[in-house]
C-alpha positions as CSV (number, residue, x, y, z in Angstrom):
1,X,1.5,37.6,-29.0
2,X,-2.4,37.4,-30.4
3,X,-4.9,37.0,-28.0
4,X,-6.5,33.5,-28.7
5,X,-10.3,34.3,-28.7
6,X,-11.2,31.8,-25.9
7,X,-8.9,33.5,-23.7
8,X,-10.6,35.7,-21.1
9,X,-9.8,39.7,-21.3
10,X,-7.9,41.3,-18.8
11,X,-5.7,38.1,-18.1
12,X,-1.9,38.6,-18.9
13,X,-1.0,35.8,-21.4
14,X,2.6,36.4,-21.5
15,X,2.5,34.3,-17.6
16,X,2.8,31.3,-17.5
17,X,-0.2,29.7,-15.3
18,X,0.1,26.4,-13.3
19,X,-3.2,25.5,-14.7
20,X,-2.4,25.8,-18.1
21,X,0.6,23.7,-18.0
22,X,-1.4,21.1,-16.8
23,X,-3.4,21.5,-19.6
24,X,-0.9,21.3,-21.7
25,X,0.6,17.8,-19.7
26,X,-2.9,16.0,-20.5
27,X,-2.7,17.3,-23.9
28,X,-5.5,20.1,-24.0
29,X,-5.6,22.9,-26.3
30,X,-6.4,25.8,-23.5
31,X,-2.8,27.1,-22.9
32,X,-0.7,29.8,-24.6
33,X,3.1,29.3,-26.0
34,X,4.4,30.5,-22.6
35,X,2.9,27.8,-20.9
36,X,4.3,25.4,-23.7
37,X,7.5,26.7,-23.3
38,X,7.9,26.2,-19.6
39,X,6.3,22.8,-19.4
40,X,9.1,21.5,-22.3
41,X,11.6,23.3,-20.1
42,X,10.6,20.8,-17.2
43,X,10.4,17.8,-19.4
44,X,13.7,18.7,-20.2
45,X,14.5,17.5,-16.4
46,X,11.8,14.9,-15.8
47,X,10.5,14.0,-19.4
48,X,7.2,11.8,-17.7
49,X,5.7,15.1,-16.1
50,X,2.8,14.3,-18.6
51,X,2.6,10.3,-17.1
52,X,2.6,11.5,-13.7
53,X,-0.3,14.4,-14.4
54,X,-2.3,11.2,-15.9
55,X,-1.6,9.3,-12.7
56,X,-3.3,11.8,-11.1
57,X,-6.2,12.1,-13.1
58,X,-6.9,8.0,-12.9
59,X,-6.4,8.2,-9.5
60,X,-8.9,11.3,-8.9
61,X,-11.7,8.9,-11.0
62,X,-11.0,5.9,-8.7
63,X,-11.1,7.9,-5.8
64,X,-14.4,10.0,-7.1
65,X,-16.3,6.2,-7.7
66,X,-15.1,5.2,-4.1
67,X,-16.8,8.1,-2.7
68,X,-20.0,7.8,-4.8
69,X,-19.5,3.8,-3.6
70,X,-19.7,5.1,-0.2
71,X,-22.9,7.4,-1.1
72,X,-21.3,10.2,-1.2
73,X,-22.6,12.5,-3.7
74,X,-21.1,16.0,-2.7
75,X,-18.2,17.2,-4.2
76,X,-16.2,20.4,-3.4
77,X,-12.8,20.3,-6.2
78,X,-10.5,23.4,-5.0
79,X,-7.3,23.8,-7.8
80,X,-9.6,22.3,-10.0
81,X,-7.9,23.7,-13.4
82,X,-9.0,23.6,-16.2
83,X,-11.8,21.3,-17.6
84,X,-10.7,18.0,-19.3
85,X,-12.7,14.8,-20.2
86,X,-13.4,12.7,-16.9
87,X,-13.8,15.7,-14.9
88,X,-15.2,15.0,-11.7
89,X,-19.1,16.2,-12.6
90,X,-18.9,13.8,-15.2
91,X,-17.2,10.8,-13.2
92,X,-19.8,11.5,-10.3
93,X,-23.3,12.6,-12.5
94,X,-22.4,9.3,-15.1
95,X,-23.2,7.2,-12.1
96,X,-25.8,9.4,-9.6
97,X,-27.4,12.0,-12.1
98,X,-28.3,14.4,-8.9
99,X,-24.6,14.4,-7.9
100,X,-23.4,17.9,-7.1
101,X,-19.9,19.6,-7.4
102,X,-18.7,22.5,-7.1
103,X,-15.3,23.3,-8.8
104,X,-12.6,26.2,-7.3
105,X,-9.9,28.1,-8.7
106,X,-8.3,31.2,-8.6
107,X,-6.8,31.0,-12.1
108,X,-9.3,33.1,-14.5
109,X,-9.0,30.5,-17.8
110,X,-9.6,27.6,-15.4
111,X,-12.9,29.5,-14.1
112,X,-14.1,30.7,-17.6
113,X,-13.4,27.5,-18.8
114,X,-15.5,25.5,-15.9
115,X,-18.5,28.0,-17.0
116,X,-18.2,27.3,-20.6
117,X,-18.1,23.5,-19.7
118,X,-20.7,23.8,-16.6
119,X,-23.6,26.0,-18.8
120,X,-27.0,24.0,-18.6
121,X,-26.2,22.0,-15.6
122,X,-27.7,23.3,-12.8
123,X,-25.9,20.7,-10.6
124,X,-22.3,21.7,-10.8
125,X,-21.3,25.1,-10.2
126,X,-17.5,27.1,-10.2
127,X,-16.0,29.3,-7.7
128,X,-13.0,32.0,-8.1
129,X,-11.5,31.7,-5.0
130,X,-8.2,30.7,-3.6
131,X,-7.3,27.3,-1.4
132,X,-5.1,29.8,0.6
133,X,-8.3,31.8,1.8
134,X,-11.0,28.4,2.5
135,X,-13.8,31.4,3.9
136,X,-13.9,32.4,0.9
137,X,-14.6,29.0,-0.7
138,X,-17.3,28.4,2.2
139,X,-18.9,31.5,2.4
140,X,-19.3,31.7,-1.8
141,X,-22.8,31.3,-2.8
142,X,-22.2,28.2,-5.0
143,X,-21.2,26.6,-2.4
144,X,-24.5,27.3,-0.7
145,X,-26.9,26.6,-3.4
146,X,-25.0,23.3,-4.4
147,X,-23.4,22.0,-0.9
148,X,-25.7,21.1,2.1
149,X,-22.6,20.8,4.1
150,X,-24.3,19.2,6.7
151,X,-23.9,16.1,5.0
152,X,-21.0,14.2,4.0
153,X,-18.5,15.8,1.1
154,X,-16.1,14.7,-0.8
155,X,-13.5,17.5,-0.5
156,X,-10.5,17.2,-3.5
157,X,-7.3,18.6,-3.0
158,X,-5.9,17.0,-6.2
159,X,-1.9,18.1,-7.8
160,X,-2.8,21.9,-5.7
161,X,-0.8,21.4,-2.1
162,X,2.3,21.5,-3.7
163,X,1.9,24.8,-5.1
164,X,1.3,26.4,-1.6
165,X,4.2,27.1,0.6
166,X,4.9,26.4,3.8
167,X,5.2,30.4,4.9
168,X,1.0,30.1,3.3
169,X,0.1,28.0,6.4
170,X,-1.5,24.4,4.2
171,X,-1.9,22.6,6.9
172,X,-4.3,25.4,8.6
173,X,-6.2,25.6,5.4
174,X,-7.1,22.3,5.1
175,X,-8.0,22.5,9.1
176,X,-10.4,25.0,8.0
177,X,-12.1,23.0,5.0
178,X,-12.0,20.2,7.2
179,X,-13.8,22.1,10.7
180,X,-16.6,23.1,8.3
181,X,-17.2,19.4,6.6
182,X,-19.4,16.9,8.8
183,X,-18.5,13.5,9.9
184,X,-18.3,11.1,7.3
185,X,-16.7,13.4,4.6
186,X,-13.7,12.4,2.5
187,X,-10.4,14.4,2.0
188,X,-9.2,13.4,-1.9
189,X,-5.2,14.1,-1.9
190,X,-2.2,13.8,-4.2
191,X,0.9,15.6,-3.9
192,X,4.2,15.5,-5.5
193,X,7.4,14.0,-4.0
194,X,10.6,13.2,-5.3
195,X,9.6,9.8,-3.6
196,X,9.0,7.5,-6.7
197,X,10.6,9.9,-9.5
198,X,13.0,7.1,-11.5
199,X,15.6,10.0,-11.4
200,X,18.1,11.6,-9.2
201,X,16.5,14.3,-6.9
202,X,19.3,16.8,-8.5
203,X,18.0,15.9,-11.8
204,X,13.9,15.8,-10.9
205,X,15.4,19.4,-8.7
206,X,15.7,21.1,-12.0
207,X,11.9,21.0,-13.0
208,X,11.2,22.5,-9.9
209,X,13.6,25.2,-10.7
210,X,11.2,25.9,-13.3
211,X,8.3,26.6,-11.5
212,X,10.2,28.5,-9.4
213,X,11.4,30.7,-12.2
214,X,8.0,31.4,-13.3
215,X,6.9,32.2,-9.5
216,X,4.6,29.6,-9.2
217,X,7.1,27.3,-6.5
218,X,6.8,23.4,-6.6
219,X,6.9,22.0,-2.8
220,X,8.2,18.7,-3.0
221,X,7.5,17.3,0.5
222,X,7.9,13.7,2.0
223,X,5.5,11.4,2.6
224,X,5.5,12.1,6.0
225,X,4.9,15.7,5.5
226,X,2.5,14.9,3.5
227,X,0.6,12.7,5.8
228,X,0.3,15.5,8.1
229,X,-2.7,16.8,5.8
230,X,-4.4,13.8,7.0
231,X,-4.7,15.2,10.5
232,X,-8.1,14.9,11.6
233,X,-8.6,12.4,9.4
234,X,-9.0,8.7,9.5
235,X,-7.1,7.4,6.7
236,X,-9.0,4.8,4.2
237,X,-7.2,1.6,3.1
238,X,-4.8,1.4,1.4
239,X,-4.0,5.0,3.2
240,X,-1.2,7.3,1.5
241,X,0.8,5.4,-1.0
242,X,2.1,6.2,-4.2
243,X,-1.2,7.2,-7.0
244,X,-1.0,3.9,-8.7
245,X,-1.5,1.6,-5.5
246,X,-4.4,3.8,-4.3
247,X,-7.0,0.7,-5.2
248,X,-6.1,0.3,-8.6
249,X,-8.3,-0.9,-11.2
250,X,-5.6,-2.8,-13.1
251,X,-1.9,-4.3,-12.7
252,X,0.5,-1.6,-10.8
253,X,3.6,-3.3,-12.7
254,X,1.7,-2.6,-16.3
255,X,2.1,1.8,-14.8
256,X,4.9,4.2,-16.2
257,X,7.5,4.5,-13.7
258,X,6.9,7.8,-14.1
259,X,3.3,6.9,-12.5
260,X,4.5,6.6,-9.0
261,X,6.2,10.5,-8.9
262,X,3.7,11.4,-6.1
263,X,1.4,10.4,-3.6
264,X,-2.6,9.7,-3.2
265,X,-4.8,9.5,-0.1
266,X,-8.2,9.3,1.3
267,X,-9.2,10.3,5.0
268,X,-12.2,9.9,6.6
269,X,-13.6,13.2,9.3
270,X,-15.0,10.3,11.7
């Protein structure tokens, strides 16, 4: 397989990378055949993957705009992926110019990526660091030049939770990220669920088979496992409902069924 020349050195692209096949769902162009492959193998189970992936992206915007609404104009994006258009620097610096963000992730295209796109703004800065290990998010020294994290942040944890298991301890993570934000800062959520999915949960069962062939397991919790991120938190109106009720922008009946595979949230530290 040749080595596109975007693609960083020393990164095996014969793996497929969670990352990429998002890319690939929102129709980028920074993903190798493997990643193709197994993203049509999971259509082959639940075709609207790439509907639910844009649910998530509208919903991140809305949720970005309510935060800037709210003055707000931290961000901290860990599982951020790979850099497509309406990224959250651009959502957030269209509307407050001296918005900062700082974008994580542990997958080395995503980070390259986020430089390439980040080069010349001296607002918005990337971190290689996993969600699994939040010291190492907090203690990086992005974070410190970009974050005053005495103030409010908007902390995103957008399409990511899924992709850490239960035996990985989520729940403490976010705990951590949330301990080290100050009152008045925002957890951003979505997470998948076979809640919503306009299929059987044996037929939506087999795209997670994917991800699990690939070693990258898809941890389809219930709504009321996923509320349990919230703890801490006081939850924001509408609270945790399916992405395209989170304060929608137009008619909910106009979505893709596929749309409401998963579900949004914003909580408030108080």
């Amino acid at each position: 397989m040749e080595r596109p020349a975007w693609a960083p050195t020393g990164i095996d692209i014969s793996v497929p990378s969670v990352s990429r096949i998002y890319d690939y769902y929102l129709g980028g162009s920074h993903n190798f055949e493997v990643d193709r492959e197994a993203a049509r193998k999971a259509m082959e189970f639940i075709p609207g993957l790439p509907k639910v992936m844009q649910a998530n992206r509208a919903f991140m915007r809305r949720a970005v705009r309510f935060a800037l609404d709210e003055g707000i104009t931290q961000f901290l994006d860990i599982g951020s992926g790979i850099p497509t258009f309406g990224n959250v620097h651009e959502v957030a610096q269209n509307s407050v110019p001296d918005a900062r963000v700082v974008y994580v992730d542990h997958d080395p295209v995503a980070v390259a990526h986020s430089r390439a796109v980040l080069e010349g703004n001296d607002r918005a800065g990337v971190v290689a660091a996993d969600l699994r290990k939040p010291q190492d998010v907090l203690s990086s020294p992005e974070v410190a030049r970009l974050l005053d994290l005495d103030r409010p942040v908007a902390l995103l944890l957008v399409a990511v939770l899924h992709f850490v298991e239960d035996s990985d301890d989520p729940r403490a993570a976010v705990a951590a990220l949330r301990d080290a934000l100050a009152p008045g800062s925002l957890l951003i959520l979505t997470h998948a669920a076979y809640e919503g999915i306009p299929l059987s949960e044996d037929r939506a069962g087999g795209a997670v088979g994917v991800y699990r062939n690939i070693r990258n397991p898809l941890v389809m919790r219930t709504s009321e496992e996923i509320a349990t991120f919230f703890d801490g938190f006081e939850m924001v109106a509408p609270g945790l409902v399916q992405m395209p009720m989170w304060r929608p922008e137009s008619s909910p009946e106009q979505e893709d069924p596929y749309a409401f595979a998963g579900f949004a949230g914003v909580g408030r530290i108080a």
